[in-house]
C-alpha positions as CSV (number, residue, x, y, z in Angstrom):
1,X,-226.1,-230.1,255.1
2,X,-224.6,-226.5,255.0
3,X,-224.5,-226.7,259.1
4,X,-228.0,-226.7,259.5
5,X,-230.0,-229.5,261.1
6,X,-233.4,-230.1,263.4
7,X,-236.2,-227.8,263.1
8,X,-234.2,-225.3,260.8
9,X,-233.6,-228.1,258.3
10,X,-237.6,-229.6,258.0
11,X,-238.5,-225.9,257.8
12,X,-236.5,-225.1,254.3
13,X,-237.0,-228.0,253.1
14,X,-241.3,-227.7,253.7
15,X,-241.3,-224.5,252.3
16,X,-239.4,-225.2,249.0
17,X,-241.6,-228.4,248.8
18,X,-245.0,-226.4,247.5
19,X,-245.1,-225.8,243.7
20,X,-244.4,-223.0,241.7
21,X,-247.9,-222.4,240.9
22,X,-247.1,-219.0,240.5
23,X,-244.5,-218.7,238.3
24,X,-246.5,-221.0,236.3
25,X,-249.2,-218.1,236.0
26,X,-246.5,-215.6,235.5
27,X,-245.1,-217.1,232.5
28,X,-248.5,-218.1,230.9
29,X,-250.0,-214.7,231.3
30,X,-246.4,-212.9,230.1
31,X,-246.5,-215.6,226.3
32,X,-250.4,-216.1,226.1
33,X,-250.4,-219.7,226.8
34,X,-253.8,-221.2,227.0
35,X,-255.5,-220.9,230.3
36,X,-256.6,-225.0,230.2
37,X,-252.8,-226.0,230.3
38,X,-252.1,-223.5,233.2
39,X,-254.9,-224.4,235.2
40,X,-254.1,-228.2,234.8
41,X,-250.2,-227.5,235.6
42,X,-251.3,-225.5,238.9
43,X,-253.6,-228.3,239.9
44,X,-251.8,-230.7,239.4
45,X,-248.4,-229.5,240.8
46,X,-250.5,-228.2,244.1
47,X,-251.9,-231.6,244.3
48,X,-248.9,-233.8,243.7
49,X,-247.1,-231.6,246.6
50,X,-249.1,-232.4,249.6
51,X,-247.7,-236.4,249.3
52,X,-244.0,-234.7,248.8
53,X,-244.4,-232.1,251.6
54,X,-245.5,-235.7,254.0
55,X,-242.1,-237.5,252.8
56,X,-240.0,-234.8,253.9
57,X,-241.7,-234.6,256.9
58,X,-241.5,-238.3,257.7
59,X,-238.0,-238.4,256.4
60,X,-236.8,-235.1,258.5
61,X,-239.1,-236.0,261.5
């Protein structure tokens, strides 16, 4: 894809896999959103990564 393969390819690919935990926090803190909500999005997200982060990884291997 776009020329790039290997190692190069299962690095981009891992580090767009982790969640956006913090743009999560961004926006709640910029509208006020309740904290409960964020902290449950940010868990969860982080935690529903790891198994994503392993499929790529077994996929790309």
């Amino acid at each position: 894809m776009f020329g790039v393969g290997g190692t190069d390819l299962f690095g981009t690919v891992v580090m767009a896999a982790p969640p956006t935990a913090r743009n999560v926090y961004l926006f709640s803190s910029r509208f006020h959103t309740p904290s409960g909500a964020v902290r449950d999005v940010i868990f969860l997200s982080s935690l529903l990564s790891l198994p994503v982060i392993a499929v790529n990884a077994v996929l790309l291997g």
